[in-house]
VEXDREN-2710 file (C-alpha; in Angstrom, 1 decimal):
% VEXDREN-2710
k/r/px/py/pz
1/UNK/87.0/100.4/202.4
2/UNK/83.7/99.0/203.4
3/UNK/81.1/101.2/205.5
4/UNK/81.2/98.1/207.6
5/UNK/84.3/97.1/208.2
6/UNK/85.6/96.5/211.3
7/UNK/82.1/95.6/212.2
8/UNK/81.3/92.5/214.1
9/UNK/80.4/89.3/211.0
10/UNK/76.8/89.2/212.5
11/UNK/75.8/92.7/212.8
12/UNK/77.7/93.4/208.9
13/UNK/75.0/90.4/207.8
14/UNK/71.9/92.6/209.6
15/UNK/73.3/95.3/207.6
16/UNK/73.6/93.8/204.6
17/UNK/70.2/95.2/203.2
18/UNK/71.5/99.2/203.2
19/UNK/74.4/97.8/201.0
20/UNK/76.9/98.4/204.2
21/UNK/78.2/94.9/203.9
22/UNK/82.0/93.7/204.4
23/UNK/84.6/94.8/202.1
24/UNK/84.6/92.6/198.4
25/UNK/87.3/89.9/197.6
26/UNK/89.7/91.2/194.9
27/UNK/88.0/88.8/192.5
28/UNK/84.9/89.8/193.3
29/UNK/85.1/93.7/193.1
30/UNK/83.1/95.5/190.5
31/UNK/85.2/97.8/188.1
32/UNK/84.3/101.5/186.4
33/UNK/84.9/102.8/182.7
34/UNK/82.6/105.9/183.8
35/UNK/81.3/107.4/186.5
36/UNK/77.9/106.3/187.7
37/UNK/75.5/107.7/190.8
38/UNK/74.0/104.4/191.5
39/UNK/71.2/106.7/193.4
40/UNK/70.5/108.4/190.6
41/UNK/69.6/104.5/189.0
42/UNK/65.9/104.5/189.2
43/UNK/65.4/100.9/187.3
44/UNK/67.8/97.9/186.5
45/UNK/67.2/95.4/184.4
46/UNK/68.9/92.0/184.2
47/UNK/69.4/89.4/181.2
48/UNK/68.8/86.0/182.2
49/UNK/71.1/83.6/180.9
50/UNK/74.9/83.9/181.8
51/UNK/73.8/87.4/184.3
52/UNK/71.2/85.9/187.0
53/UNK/71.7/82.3/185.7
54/UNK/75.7/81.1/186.2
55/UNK/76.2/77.9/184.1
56/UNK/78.6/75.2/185.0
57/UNK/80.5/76.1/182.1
58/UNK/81.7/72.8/181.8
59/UNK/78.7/70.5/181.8
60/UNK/77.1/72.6/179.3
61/UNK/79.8/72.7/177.0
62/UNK/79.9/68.9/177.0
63/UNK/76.2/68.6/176.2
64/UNK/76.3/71.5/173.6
65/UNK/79.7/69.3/171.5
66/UNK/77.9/66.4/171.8
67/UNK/74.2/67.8/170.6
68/UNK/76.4/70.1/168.0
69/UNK/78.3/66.7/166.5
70/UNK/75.3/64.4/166.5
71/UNK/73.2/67.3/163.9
72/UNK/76.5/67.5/162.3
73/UNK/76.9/63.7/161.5
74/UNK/72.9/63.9/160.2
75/UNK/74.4/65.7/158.0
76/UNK/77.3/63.6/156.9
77/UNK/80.1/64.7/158.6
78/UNK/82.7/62.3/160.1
79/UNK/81.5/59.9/162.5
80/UNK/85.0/60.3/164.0
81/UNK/83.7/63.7/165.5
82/UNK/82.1/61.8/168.4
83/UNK/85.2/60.3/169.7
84/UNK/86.0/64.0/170.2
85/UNK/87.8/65.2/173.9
86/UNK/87.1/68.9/173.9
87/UNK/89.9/71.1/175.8
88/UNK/87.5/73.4/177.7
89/UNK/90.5/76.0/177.2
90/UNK/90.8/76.1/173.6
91/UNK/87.9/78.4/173.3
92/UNK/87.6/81.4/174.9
93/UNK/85.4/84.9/174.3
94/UNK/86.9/87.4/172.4
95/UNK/88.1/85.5/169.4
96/UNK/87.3/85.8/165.7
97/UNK/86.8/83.0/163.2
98/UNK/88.0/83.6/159.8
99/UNK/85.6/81.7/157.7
100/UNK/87.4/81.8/154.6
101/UNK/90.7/80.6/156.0
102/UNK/89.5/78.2/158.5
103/UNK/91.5/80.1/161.0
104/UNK/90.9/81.1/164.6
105/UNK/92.4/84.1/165.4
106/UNK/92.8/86.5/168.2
107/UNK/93.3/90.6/168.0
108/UNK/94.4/93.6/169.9
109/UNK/92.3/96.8/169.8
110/UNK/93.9/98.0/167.3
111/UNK/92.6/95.2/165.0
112/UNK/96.4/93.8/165.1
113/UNK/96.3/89.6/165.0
114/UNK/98.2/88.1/167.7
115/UNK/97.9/85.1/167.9
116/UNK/95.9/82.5/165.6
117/UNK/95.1/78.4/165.3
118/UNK/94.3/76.9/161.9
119/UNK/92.0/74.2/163.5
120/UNK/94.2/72.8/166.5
121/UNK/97.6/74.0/164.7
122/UNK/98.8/77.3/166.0
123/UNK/100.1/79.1/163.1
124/UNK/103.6/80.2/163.7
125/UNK/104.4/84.3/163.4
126/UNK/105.9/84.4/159.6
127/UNK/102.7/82.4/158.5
128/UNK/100.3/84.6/160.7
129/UNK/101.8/87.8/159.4
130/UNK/101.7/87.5/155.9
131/UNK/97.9/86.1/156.0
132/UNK/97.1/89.1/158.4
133/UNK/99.3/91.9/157.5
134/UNK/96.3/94.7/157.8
135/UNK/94.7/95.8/160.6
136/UNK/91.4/96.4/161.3
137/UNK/90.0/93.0/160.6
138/UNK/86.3/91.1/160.8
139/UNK/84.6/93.9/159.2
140/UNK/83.5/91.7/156.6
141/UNK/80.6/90.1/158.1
142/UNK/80.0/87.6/155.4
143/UNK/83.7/86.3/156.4
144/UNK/84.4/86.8/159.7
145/UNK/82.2/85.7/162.7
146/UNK/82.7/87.4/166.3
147/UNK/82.9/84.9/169.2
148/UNK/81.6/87.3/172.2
149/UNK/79.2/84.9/174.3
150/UNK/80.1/82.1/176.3
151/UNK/77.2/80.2/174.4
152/UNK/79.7/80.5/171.3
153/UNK/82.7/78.5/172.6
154/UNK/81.4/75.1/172.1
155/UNK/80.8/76.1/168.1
156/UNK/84.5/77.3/168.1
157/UNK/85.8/74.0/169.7
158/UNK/83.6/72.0/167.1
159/UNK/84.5/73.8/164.1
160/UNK/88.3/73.4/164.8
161/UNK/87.9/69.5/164.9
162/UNK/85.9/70.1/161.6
163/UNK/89.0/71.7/160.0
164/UNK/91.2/69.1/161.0
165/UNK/89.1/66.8/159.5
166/UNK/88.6/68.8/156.3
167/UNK/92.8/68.8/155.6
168/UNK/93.5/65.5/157.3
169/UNK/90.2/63.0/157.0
170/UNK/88.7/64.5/153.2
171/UNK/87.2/60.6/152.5
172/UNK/85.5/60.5/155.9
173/UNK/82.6/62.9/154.9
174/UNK/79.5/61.3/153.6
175/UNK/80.2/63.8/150.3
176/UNK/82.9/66.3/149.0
177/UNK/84.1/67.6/151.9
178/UNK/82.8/71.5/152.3
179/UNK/84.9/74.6/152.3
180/UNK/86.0/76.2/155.4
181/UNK/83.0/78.6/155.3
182/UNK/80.3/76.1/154.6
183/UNK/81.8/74.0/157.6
184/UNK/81.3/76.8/159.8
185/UNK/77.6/77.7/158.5
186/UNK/76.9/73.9/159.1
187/UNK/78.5/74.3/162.5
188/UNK/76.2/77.0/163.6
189/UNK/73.1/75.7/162.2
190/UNK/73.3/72.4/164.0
191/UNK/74.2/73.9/167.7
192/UNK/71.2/76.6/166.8
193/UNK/68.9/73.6/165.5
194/UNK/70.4/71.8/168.9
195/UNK/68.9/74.7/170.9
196/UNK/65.4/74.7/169.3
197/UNK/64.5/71.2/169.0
198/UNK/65.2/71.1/172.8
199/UNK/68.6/68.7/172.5
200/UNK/69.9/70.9/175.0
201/UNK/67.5/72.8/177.4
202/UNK/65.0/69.7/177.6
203/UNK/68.4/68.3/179.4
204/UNK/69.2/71.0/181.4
205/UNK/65.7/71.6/182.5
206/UNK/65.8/67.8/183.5
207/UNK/69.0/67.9/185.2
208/UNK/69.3/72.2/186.7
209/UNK/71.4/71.3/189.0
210/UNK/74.3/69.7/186.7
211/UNK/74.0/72.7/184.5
212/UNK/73.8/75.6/187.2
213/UNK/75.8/77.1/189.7
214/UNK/73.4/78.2/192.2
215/UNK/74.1/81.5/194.2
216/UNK/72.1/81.6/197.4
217/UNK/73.3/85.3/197.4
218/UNK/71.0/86.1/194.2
219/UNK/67.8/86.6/196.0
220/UNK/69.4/88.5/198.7
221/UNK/70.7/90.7/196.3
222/UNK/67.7/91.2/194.1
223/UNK/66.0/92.0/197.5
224/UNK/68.4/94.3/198.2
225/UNK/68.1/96.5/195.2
226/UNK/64.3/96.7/196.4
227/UNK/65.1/97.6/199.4
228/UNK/66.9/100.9/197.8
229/UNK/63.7/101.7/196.1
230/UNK/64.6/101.1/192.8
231/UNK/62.7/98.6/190.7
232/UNK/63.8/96.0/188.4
233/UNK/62.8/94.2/184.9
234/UNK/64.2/90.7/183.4
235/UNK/64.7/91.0/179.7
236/UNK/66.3/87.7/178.5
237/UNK/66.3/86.0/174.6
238/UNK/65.5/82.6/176.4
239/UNK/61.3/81.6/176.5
240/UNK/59.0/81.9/179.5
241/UNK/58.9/77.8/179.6
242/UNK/62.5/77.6/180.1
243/UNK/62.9/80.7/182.0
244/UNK/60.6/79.6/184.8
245/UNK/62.5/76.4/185.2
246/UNK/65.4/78.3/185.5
247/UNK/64.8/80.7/187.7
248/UNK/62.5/79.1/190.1
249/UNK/65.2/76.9/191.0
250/UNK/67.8/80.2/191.1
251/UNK/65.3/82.1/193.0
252/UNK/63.3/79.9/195.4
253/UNK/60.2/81.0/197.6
254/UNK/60.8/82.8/200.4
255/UNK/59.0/84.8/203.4
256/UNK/59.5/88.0/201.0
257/UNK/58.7/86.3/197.5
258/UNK/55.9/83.8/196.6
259/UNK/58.1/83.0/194.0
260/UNK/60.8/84.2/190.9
261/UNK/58.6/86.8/189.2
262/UNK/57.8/88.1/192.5
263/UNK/61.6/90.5/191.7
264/UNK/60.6/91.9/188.7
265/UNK/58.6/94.9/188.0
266/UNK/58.5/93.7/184.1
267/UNK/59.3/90.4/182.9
268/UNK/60.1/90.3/179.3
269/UNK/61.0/86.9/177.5
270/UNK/62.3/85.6/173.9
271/UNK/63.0/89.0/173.4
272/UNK/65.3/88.9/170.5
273/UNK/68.0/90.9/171.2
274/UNK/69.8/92.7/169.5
275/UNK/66.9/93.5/167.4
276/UNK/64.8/94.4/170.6
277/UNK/66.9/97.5/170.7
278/UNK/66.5/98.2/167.2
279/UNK/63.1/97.2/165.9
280/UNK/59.6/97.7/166.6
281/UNK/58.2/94.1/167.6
282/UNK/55.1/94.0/170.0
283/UNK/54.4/92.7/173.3
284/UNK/52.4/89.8/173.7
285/UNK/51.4/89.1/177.1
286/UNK/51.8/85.5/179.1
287/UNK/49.8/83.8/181.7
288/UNK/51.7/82.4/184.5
289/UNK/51.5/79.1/182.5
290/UNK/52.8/80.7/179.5
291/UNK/50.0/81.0/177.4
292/UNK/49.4/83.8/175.4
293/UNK/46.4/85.9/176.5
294/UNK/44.8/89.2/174.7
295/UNK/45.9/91.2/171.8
296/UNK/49.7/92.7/171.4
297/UNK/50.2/95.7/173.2
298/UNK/52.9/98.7/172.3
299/UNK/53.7/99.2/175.9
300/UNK/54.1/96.5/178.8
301/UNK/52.6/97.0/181.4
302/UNK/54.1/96.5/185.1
303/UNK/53.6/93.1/186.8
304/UNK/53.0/91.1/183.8
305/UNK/54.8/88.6/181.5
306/UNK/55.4/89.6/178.1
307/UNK/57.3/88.1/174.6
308/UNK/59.1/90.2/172.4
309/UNK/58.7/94.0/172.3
310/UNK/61.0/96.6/171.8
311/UNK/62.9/98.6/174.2
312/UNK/61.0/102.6/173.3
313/UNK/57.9/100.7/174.1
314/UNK/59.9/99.5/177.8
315/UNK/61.4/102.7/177.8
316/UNK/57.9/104.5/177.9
317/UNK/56.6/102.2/180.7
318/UNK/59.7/102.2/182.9
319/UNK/58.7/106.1/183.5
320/UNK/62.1/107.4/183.9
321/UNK/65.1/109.0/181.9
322/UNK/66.6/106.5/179.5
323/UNK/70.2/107.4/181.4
324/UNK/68.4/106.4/185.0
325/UNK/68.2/102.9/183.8
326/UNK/70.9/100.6/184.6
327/UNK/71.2/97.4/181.9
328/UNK/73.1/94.2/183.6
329/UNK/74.3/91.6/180.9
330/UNK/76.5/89.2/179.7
331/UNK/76.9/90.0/176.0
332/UNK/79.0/93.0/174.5
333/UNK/77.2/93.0/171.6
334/UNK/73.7/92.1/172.2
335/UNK/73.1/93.4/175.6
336/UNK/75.8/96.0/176.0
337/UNK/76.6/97.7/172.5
338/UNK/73.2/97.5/171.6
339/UNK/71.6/99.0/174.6
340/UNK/74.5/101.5/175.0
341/UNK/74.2/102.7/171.3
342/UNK/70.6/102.1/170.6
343/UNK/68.5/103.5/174.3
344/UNK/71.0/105.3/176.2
345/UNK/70.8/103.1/179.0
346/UNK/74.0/102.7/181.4
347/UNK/75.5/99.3/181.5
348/UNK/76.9/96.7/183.6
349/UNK/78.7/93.5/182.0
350/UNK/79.0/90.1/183.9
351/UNK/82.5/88.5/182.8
352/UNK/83.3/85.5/184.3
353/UNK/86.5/85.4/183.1
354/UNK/87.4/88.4/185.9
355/UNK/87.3/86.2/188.8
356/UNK/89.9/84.3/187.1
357/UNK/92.4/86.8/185.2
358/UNK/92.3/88.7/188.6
359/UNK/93.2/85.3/190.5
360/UNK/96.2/85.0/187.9
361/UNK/97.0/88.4/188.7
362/UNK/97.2/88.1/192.4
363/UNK/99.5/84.5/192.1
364/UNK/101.7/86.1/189.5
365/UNK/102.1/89.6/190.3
366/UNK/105.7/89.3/190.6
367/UNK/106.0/88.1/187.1
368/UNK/104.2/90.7/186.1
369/UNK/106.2/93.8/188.1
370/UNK/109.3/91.9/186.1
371/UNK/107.5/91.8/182.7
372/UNK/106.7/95.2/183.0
373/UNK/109.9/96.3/184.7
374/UNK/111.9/94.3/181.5
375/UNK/109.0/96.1/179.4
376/UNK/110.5/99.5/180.0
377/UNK/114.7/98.2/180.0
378/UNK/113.8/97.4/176.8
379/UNK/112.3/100.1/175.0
380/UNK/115.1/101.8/176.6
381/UNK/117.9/99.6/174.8
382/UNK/115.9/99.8/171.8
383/UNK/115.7/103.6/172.0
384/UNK/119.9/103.1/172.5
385/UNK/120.4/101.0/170.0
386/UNK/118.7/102.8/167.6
387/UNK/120.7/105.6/168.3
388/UNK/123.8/104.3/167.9
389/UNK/123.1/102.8/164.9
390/UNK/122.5/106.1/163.3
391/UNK/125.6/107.3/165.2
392/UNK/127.4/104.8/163.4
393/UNK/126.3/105.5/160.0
394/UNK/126.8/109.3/160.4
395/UNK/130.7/108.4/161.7
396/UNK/131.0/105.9/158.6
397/UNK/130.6/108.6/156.3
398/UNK/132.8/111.9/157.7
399/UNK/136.4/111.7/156.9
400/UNK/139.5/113.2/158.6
401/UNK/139.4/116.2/156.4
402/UNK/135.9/116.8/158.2
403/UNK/137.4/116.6/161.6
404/UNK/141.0/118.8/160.3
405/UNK/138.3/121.4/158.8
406/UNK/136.8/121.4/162.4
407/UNK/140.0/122.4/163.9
408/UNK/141.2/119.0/164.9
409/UNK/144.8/118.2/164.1
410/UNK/145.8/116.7/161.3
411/UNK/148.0/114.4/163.1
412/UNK/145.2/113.3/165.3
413/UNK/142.2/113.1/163.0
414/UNK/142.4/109.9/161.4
415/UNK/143.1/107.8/165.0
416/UNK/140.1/110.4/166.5
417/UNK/138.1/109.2/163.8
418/UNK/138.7/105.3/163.8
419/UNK/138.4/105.5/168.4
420/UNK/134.8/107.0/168.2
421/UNK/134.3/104.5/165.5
422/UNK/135.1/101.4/167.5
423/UNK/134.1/102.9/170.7
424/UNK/130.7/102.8/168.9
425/UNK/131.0/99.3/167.6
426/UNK/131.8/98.3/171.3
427/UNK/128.6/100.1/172.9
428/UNK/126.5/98.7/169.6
429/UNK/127.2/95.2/170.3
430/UNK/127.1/95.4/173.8
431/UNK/123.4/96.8/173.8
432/UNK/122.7/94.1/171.4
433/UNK/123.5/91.4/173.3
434/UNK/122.0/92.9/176.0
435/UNK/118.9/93.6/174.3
436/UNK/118.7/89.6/172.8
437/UNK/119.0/88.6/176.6
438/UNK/116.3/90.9/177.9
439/UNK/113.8/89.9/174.9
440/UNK/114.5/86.7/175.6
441/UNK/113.9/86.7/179.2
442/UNK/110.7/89.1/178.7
443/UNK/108.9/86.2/176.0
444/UNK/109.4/83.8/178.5
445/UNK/108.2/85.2/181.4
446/UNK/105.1/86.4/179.2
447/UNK/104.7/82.7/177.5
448/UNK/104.8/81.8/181.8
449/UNK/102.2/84.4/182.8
450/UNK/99.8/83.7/179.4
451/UNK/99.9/79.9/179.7
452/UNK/98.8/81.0/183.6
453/UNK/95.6/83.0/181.6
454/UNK/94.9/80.1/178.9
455/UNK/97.8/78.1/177.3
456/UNK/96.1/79.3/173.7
457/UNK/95.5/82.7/173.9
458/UNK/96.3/84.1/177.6
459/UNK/94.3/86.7/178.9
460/UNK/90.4/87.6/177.7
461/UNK/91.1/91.0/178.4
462/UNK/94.5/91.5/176.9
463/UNK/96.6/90.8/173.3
464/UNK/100.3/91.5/172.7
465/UNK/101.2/94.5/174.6
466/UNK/97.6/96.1/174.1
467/UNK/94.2/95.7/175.6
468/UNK/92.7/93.0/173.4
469/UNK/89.5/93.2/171.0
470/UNK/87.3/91.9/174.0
471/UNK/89.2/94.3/176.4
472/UNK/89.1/97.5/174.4
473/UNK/84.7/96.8/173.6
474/UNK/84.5/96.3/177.5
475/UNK/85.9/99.3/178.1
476/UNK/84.2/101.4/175.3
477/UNK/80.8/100.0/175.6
478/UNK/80.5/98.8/179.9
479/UNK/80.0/101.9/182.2
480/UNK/80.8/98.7/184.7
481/UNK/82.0/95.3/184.8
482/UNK/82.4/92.7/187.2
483/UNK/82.5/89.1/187.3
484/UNK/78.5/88.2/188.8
485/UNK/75.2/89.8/189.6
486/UNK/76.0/88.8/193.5
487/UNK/79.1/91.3/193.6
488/UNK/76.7/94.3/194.0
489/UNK/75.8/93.1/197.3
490/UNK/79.3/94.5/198.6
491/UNK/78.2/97.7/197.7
492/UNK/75.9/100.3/198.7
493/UNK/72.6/101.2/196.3
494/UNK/73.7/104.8/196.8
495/UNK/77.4/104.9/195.6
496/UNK/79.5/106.5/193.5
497/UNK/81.0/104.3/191.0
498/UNK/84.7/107.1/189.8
499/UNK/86.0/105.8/186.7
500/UNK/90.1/106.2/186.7
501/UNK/91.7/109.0/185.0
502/UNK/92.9/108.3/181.2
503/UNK/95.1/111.2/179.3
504/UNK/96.7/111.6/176.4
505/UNK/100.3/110.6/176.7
506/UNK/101.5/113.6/176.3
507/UNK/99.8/114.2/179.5
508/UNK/101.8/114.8/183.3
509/UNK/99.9/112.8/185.8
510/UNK/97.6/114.8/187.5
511/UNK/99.8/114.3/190.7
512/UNK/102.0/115.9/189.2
513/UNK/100.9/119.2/188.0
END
């Protein structure tokens, strides 16, 4: 519970600086993989793009389809593409494309595929097993493309309309129509080409407000991290001239800050993640204007604007222990796996998709007590069933010269022999059927609570009966996770984040010991 709970509303605002706000909304809590002293967090630093900036995922997704398709038809693809009416829940982070099959597909952590689309067709569970039989899948990078940004999902929605035209509309392409990999390589280059000609962000810089969710709450919170002491640095892919349209509009003037820049300690642009973490680029300093000025420099220095760089060059002017440095970022492979793996920095991943899985959870935790409640009768009828099937075979093979050589008598044996035997039968069929009924009800309550998540794939976070890919990297690679940059208002700069206890199963609980 909150420090200030149970305070008056006004006086919890006043307070709201030392972190002693009001207790957070479910949706809006922040969640631990491992344990944290956020006093001991000297320096955070923030990505820019889907972190401090919230897009209304929506508009942009439209623009992106419609800039993607247009680059796509310059390059004689069907026209028909631009009568397109994207489902905004076909795509969703986490998937894998399978170049080389044109397939979509979606796995648990253990690499196990679920659940797949070839194009818009969902492939049915005989078809998906025998193409995807082996685990441990999408290692091959030259056939298998991760989708694990939100800037992705527009490409996935394209390039399953490109399929169906590939195996449906062959004549409509200007030439032979391509193979399922060189479709996807065409889809990629035109929705990159999109984003550097300016197709899209010359429109969203015209039009912030359509694109962008604005959080009055972001300065406040910035402001608040300040306040602690700490000091902060933006380190975002995107360039200074888009970045300052962004952000001056996210983070207006106010009595504290002449304007955006005014939070940051460093401010480093196009940085080219992931390579920042791994390479040895220079930093090349900005005006305000975004002009370069002077030579490159190794190490940036504080209060200016810098492109590129490298994160041991940061690392050397943040002045602190690499694990005193807090990294707060939207993508698990670029800002948290990266950072994680490469500097030793602790990490904080914004997910969107939270609020909304834990607003699912909330409406349908019922169904969810039953699913796992019908979970657990049926491992237990399996366990049964299993049994007694092995039962059975043992009794179909003794005699009644078993039972008369273990003392039973003769006149008894054979009728001993053939009661167990259809006692069995009787308890056999009965846990079937009782078994088929569970199953039954169990798939459709979870078909109920996954079409509640997304009626394609269900829940970001989970896959079968497992954490999902997306799930099982969250929790490997995030120290924390939550679903916006705002939520760390509700907390104080001086907490304790306890990660939850995870044993072996052949573990008590701790409780219990």
């Amino acid at each position: 519970m909150s420090a200030a709970s149970g305070l008056p509303r006004a006086l919890a605002d006043i307070l709201a600086d030392t972190g002693l706000e009001v207790e957070a909304p479910e949706t809006r809590r922040i969640f631990t993989n491992r344990d944290l002293a956020f006093e001991q967090i000297a320096v955070i630093g923030f990505d820019m793009d889907y972190t401090l900036a919230v897009y209304n995922q929506a508009e942009l997704e439209a623009l992106s389809i419609e800039s993607t398709i247009a680059k796509l038809i310059e390059r004689g693809y069907p026209k028909s593409l631009q009568r397109l009416s994207a489902d905004p829940s076909f795509a969703v982070r986490g998937l894998m494309v399978d170049k080389k099959l044109g397939n979509i597909i979606k796995m648990d952590r253990h690499g196990y595929v679920g659940r797949a689309f070839h194009g818009r067709r969902k492939l049915p569970r005989s078809e998906r097993k025998n193409l995807y039989r082996a685990q441990r899948l999408g290692r091959e990078r030259a056939r298998f493309a991760q989708v694990d940004t939100l800037f992705a999902l527009p490409e996935v929605t394209v390039y399953a309309e490109v399929i169906e035209r590939i195996d449906h509309e062959p004549e409509s392409f200007r030439d032979a129509p391509p193979s399922y990999a060189e479709a996807f390589e065409a889809v990629r280059a035109s929705i990159d080409e999109a984003h550097r000609d300016g197709s899209i962000k010359d429109r969203i810089k015209a039009d912030l407000d359509r694109y962008f969710v604005v959080d009055p709450k972001l300065g406040a919170t910035l402001h608040k991290f300040r306040a602690a002491g700490k000091r902060l640095f933006l380190l975002t892919n995107s360039f200074y001239p888009y970045t300052d349209a962004v952000l001056s509009r996210l983070l207006p003037k106010t009595e504290r800050y002449g304007c955006w820049r005014d939070y940051f300690d460093w401010i480093i642009v196009g940085s080219m993640k992931p390579g920042f973490f791994t390479e040895q680029r220079p930093f090349q300093e900005l005006t305000v204007e975004g002009e370069y000025v002077g030579a490159p420099v190794h190490e940036p220095e504080r209060g200016k604007i810098y492109e590129g760089g490298n994160q041991s060059g940061l690392q050397v002017a943040l002045g602190v222990h690499a694990d005193q440095v807090l990294y707060v970022g939207d993508h698990i492979y670029g800002d948290i796996v990266r950072s994680k793996k490469s500097s030793g920095w602790r990490t904080a991943l914004i997910v969107e998709d939270l609020e909304h899985d834990l607003e699912v959870q909330r409406a349908r935790r019922y169904v969810l007590e039953e699913i796992e409640s019908l979970t657990r009768l049926r491992i237990k009828l399996t366990d049964e069933i299993t049994a007694h099937r092995y039962l059975a075979s043992v009794l179909a093979r003794r005699t009644t010269g078993d039972l008369v050589e273990a003392g039973v008598d003769p006149s008894r044996a054979n009728a001993m022999l053939e009661d167990a035997r259809a006692q069995i039968r009787r308890r056999f069929d009965w846990l079937r059927k009782y078994e088929a009924e569970t199953a039954d009800t169990l798939e459709r309550r979870i078909d109920e609570i996954n079409a509640a998540f997304n009626p394609y794939w269900g829940s970001v976070f989970t896959a079968r009966h497992n954490a999902s890919q997306f799930g099982a990297q969250v929790e490997l690679y995030a120290c924390l996770y939550t679903s916006r940059v705002t939520n760390f208002r509700y907390v104080s700069p001086v907490k304790y984040f306890h990660s939850p206890a995870h044993w072996l199963p052949h573990w008590k609980r701790i409780d219990s010991l």
